[in-house]
N, C-alpha and C positions, 0 to 999 in steps of 0.2 A: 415618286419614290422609285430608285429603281434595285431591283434584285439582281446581287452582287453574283458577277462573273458570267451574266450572260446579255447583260450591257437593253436588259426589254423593261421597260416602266412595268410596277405590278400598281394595281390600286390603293389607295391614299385608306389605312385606318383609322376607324371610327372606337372611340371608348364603347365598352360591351360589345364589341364584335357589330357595331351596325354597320353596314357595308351598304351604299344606295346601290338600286334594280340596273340603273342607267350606264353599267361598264364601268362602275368607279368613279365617276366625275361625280363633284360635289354639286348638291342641288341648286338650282337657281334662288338668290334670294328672295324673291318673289312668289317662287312654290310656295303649296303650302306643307305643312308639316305630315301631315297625314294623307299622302300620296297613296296612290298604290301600292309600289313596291318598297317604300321606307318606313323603316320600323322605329320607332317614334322614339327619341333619345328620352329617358328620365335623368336627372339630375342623383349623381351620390350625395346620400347622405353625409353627412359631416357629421362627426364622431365626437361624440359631446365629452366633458372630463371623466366621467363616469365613466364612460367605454373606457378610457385611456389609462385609469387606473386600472379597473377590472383588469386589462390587457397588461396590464404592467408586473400586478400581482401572480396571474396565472404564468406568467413568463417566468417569475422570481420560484414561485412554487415549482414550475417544473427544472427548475436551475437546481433548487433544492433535492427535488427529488433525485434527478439523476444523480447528484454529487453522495447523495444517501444511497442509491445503488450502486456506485461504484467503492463505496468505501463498503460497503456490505460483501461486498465479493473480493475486493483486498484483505478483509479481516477472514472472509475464509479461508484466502490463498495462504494468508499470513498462520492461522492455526494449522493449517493442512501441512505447509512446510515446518513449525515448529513441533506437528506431531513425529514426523520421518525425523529430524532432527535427534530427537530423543530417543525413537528405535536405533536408530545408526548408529549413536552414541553409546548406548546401553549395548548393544554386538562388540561394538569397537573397545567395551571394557572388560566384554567376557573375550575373545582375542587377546588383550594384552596383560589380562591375570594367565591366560592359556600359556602365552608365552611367559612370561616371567613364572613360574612352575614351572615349565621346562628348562630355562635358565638355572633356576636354582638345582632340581633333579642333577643336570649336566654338572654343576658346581659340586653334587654330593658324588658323584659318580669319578670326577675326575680326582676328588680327595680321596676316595677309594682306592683311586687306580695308583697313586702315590701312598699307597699302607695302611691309609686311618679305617680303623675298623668301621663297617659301614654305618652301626648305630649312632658312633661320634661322628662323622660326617651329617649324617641328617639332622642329628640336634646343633650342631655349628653351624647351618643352614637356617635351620627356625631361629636361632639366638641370633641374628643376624637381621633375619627379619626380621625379628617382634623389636629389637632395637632400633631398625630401622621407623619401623611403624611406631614406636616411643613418639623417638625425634619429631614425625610428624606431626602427631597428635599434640605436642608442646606448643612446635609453631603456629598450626590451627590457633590454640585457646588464646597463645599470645597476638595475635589477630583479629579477635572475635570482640577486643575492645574497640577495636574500630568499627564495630555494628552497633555500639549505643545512642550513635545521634548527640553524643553529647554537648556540643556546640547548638546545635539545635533547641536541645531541652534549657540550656541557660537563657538562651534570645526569648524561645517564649517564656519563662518564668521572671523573665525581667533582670535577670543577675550580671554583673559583669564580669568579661573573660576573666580566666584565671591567669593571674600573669605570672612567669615565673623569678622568682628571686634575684637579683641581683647579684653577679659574683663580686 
């Protein structure tokens, strides 16, 4: 055999590391086995089915495991990022009621500054809003029939769609 890039033969290896006393050269066939300096080869066992499952199993097991440890620490990242999410959002809501009260302030303020006395400015402000916030709350309920799963609850109660009339 020889060892790449310096062109010098190294000695020929033996399974488990036996390596004959005599500079590498393999023994005479005629030697005997238990020479001096040779260390007496045993045969590998051979791995019966049993090993092969066992090995198969604990391969699958620790497949498993890992895949359970990394979704365990996804599902932390995944809550840790939904909990900031929720802080952010909740700031980001008190920010834009901040602002929008300053908006409307400025809207009473600027009604002032064109005559209206300032009590009727502030109430033309909140009647503005609460009818705004009306309108809202209408859309919301008219909305909220699409949370009944109704399609759903017919399939499983056995029922068939409801079909609409014919013009």
């Amino acid at each position: 055999m020889m060892v790449l890039g310096t062109g010098e033969a190294s000695p020929a290896r033996r399974p488990n590391g036996a390596v004959p006393a005599g500079g590498g050269a393999a023994p005479a066939a005629d030697a005997p086995a238990h020479s001096p300096g040779v260390r007496a080869e045993r045969p590998l066992p051979t791995a019966g089915v049993l090993d092969e499952l066992s090995g198969a199993f604990a391969s699958a097991r620790a497949a498993l495991s890992s895949f359970l440890d990394l979704m365990s620490l996804e599902a932390r990242r995944a809550s840790l990022t939904l909990m900031w999410m929720v802080i952010w959002g909740f700031v980001a809501a008190i920010c834009i009621v901040g602002a929008w009260v300053g908006l409307t302030a400025a809207l009473a303020m600027w009604a002032v500054s064109l005559g209206f006395p300032p009590i009727a400015a502030v109430i033309a402000v909140a009647v503005i809003n609460l009818a705004a916030g009306a309108v809202l709350i209408y859309v919301c309920i008219g909305m909220s029939r699409d949370l009944l799963f109704s399609a759903t609850r017919r399939q499983v109660a056995g029922r068939s769609p409801v079909t609409p009339p014919a013009p």
